[in-house]
C-alpha positions as CSV (number, residue, x, y, z in Angstrom):
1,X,118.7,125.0,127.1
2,X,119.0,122.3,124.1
3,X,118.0,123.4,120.9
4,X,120.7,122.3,118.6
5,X,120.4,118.6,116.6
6,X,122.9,116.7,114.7
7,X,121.8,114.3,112.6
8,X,123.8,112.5,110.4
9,X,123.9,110.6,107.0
10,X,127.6,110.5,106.4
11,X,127.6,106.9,105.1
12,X,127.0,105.4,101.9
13,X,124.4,103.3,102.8
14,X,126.1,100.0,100.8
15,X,123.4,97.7,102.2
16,X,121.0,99.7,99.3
17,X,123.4,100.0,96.3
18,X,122.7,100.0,93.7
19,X,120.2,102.5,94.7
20,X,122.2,104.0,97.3
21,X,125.1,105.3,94.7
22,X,122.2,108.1,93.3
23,X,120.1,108.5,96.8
24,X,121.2,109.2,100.3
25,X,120.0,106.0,102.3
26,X,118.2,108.8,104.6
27,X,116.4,110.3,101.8
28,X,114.4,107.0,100.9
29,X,110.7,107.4,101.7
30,X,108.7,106.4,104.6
31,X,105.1,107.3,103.4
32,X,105.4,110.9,101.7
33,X,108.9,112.1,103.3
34,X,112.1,111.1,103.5
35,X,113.1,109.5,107.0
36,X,115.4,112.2,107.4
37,X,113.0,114.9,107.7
38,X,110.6,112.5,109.6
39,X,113.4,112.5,112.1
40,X,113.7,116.2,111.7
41,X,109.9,116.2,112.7
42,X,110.9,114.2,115.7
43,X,113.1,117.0,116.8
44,X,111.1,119.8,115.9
45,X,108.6,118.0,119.1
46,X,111.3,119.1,121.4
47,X,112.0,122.0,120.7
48,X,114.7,121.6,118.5
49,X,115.4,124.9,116.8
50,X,118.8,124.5,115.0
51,X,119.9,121.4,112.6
52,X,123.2,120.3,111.4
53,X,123.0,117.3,108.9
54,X,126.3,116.2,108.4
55,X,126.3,114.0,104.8
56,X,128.9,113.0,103.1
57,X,130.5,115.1,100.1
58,X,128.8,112.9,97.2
59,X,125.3,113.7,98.8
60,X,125.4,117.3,99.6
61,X,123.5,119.0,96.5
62,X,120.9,116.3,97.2
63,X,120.0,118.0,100.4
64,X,120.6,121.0,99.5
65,X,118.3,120.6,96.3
66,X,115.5,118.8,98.6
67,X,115.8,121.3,101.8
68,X,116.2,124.5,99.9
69,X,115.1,124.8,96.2
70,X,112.0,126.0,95.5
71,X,110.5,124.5,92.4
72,X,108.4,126.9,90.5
73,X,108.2,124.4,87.7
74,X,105.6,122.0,89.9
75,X,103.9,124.6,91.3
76,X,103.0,126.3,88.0
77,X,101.9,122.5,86.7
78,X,100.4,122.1,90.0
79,X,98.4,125.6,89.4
80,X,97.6,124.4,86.1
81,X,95.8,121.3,87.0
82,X,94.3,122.8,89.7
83,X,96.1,120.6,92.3
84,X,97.9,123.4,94.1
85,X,97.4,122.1,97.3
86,X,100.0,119.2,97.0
87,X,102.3,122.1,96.4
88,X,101.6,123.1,100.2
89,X,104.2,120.3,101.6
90,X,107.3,121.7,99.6
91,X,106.3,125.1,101.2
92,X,106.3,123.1,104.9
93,X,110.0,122.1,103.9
94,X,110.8,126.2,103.9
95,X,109.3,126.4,107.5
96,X,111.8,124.3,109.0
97,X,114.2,126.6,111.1
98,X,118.1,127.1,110.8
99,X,118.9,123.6,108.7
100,X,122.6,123.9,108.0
101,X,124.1,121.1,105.6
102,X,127.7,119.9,106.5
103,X,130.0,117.8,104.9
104,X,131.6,115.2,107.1
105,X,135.5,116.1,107.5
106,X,137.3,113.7,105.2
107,X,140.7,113.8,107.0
108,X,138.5,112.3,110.1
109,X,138.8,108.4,110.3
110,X,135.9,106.4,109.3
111,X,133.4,105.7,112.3
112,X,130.5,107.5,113.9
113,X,132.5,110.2,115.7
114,X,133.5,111.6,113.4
115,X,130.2,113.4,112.2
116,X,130.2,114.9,115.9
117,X,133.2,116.2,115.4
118,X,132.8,117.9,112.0
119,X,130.0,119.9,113.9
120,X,131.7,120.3,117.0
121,X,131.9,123.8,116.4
122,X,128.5,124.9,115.9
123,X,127.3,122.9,119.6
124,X,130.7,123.2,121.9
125,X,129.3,126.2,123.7
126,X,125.7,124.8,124.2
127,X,124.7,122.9,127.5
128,X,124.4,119.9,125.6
129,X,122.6,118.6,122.1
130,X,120.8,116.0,120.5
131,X,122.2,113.4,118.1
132,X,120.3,111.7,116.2
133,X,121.4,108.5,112.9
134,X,119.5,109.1,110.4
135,X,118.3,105.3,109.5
136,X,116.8,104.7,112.9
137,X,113.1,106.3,113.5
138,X,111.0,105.9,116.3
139,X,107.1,105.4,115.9
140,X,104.9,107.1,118.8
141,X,106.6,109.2,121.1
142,X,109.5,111.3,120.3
143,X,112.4,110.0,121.6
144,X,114.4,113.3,121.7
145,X,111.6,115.2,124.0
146,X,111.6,112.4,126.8
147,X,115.7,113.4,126.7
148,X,114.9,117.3,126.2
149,X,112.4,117.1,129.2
150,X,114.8,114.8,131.2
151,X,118.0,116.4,130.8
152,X,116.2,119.6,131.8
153,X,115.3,118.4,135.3
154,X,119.0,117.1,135.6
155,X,121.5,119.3,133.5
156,X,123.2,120.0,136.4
157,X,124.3,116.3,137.1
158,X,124.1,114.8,133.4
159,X,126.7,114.2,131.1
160,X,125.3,112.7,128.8
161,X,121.6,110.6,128.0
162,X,121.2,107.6,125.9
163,X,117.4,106.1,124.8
164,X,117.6,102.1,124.9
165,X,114.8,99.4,123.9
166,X,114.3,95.6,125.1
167,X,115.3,93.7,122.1
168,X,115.1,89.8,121.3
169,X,118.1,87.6,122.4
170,X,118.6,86.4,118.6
171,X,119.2,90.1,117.8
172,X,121.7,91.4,120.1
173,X,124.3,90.2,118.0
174,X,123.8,93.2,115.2
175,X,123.6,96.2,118.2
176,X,125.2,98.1,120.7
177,X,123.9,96.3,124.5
178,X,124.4,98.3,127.3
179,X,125.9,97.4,130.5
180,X,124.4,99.1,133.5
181,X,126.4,100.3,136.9
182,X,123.6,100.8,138.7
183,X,119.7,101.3,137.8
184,X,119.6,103.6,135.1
185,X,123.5,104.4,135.1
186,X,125.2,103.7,131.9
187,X,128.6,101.4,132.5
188,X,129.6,100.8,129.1
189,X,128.2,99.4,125.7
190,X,129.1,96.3,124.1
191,X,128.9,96.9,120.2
192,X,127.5,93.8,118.4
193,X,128.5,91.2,120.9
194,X,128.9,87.0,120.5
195,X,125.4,85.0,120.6
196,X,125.2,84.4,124.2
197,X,127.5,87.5,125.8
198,X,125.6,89.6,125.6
199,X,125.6,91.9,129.2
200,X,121.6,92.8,128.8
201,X,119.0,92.9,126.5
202,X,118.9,96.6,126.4
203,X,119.7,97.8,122.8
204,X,121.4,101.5,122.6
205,X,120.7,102.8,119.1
206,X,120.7,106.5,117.1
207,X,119.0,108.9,119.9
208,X,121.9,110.4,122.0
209,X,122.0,113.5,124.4
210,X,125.2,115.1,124.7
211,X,127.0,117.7,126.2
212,X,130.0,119.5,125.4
213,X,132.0,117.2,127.5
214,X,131.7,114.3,125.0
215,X,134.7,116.4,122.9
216,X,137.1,115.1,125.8
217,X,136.8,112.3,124.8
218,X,136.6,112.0,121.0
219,X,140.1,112.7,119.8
220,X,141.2,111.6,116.3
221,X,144.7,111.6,116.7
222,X,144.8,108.4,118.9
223,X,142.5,106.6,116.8
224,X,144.5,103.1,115.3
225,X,144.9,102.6,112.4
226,X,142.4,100.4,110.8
227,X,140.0,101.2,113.9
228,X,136.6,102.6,113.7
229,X,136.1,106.1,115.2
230,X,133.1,105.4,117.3
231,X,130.7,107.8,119.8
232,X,129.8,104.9,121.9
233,X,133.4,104.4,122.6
234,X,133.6,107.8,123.6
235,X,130.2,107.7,125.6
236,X,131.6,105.1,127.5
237,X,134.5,106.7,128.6
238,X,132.7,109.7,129.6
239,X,130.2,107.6,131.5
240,X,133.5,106.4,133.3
241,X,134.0,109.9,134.6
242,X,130.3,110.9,135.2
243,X,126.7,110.2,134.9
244,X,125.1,109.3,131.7
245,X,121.5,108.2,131.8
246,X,120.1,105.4,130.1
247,X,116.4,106.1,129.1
248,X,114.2,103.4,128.1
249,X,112.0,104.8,125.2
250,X,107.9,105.4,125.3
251,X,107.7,104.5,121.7
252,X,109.0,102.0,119.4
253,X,112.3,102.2,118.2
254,X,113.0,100.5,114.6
255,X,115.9,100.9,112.5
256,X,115.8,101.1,108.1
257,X,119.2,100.7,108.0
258,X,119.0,97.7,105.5
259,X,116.2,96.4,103.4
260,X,114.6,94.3,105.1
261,X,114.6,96.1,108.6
262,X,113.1,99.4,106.0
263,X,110.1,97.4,104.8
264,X,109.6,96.5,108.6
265,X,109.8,99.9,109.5
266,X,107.3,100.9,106.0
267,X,104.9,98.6,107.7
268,X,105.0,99.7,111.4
269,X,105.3,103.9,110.2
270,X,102.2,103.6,107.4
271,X,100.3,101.1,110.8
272,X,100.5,104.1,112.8
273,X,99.7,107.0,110.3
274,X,96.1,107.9,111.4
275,X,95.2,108.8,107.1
276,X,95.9,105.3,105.7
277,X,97.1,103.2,109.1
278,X,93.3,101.6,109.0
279,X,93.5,100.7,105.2
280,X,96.9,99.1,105.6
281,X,96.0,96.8,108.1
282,X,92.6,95.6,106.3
283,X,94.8,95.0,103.2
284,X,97.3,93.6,105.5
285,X,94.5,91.0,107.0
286,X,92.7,90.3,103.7
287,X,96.1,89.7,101.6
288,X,96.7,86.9,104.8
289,X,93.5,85.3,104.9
290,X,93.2,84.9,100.6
């Protein structure tokens, strides 16, 4: 059974600074929540009943503060101006099950293992868990059910699941491509590869199934120095040795991990918000037609 998530927000999000230096890069909005919890939410679709959100030391009263305080100062001026409703979605925020905040290992190299790693622990004895970067969100349907429900018909062959998207030829050079062995096999993943070498135009990106197994093959020790510490390296290894799936998604897959790629990913969340989705896209229309 998977019900354990790792999310992580380790980095410091230098692509936003100055902002960045007071606010975790996950913790900027998209509509009325921070795109960490809507990723939380994306989880919480599948199942997902445990949470480790591995941040990095400078960041970690920020969570804590957003996850777990409980403001009585805005709900007594709430209750005063009879607006007490709005105080109903820091109450949802207390109804999210088992969120535990860790601090990324600072003796780990830099690199996105290493979050894995720091919570190795709390998932090495699971049949396998979800991972999920913070800055990459997916509008529609929830990535990490479609690897729930598909790693469930197929634990017993699976190593490992990774969700992929078609993506433009003039953007393969920023992302991960994958190379397949055969149909929906994972070979290996080229990360941000020359204009024109690209081996697909299948984009891996932050939505990752894993079982224990992927520890074999993340070990700090022989990491260069200088090198990155990365999961895909280690996914590709372990594909080497077994089967990891490569899942095309059923929704859309965009990334906020700089600013312009966030205001895209404003403009297709808010789109697809059923309150204020319709009043978007007039504005949209009429700010294009003036």
């Amino acid at each position: 059974m998977v019900n354990k998530a790792i999310i992580i927000d380790a980095g410091f999000g230098s692509r936003f600074l100055p902002l960045s230096k007071a606010v975790p890069k996950a913790m900027l909005p998209l509509l009325d929540k921070p795109i960490m919890e809507w990723v939380i939410l994306e989880c919480l679709k599948a199942g997902i009943s445990e949470f480790y959100l591995v941040v990095n030391i400078h960041n970690e009263e920020i969570y804590k503060k957003y996850f777990f305080e409980k403001p009585s100062y805005i709900k007594n001026l709430l209750e005063k101006q009879n607006k007490l409703e709005r105080y109903k979605k820091i109450e949802d925020l207390f109804k999210y099950p088992n969120i535990t905040i860790l601090v990324q290992d600072e003796k780990l190299p830099y690199g996105s293992a290493s979050p894995i790693v720091t919570a190795k622990k709390y998932v090495e004895n699971s049949d396998g868990f979800v991972v999920c970067q913070s800055d990459d969100v997916v509008v529609g349907m929830s990535d990490v059910s479609t690897m729930v429900d598909t790693f469930n018909k197929n634990s017993e062959l699976i190593s490992g699941i990774i969700m992929g998207q078609d993506t433009p030829n003039e953007k393969l050079v920023n992302f991960g491509v994958i190379k397949y062995r055969e149909n929906d096999r994972l070979d290996y993943i080229v990360e941000r590869p020359k204009a024109g070498a690209a081996p697909s135009n299948f984009v891996s990106y932050g939505r990752y199934l894993l079982t224990p197994k992927i520890f074999d093959y993340l070990d700090p020790k022989i990491v260069k120095s200088n090198a990155e510490f990365l999961l895909v390296d280690g996914i590709t290894k372990m594909a080497n040795d077994g089967y990891v799936k490569v899942v095309p998604t059923k929704g859309k897959w965009v990334t906020t991990g700089d600013p312009l790629n966030y205001l895209q990913a404003q403009i297709e969340f808010t789109l697809a918000d059923k309150t204020v989705g319709n009043e978007l896209k007039i504005y949209l229309k009429n700010l294009f037609l003036d």
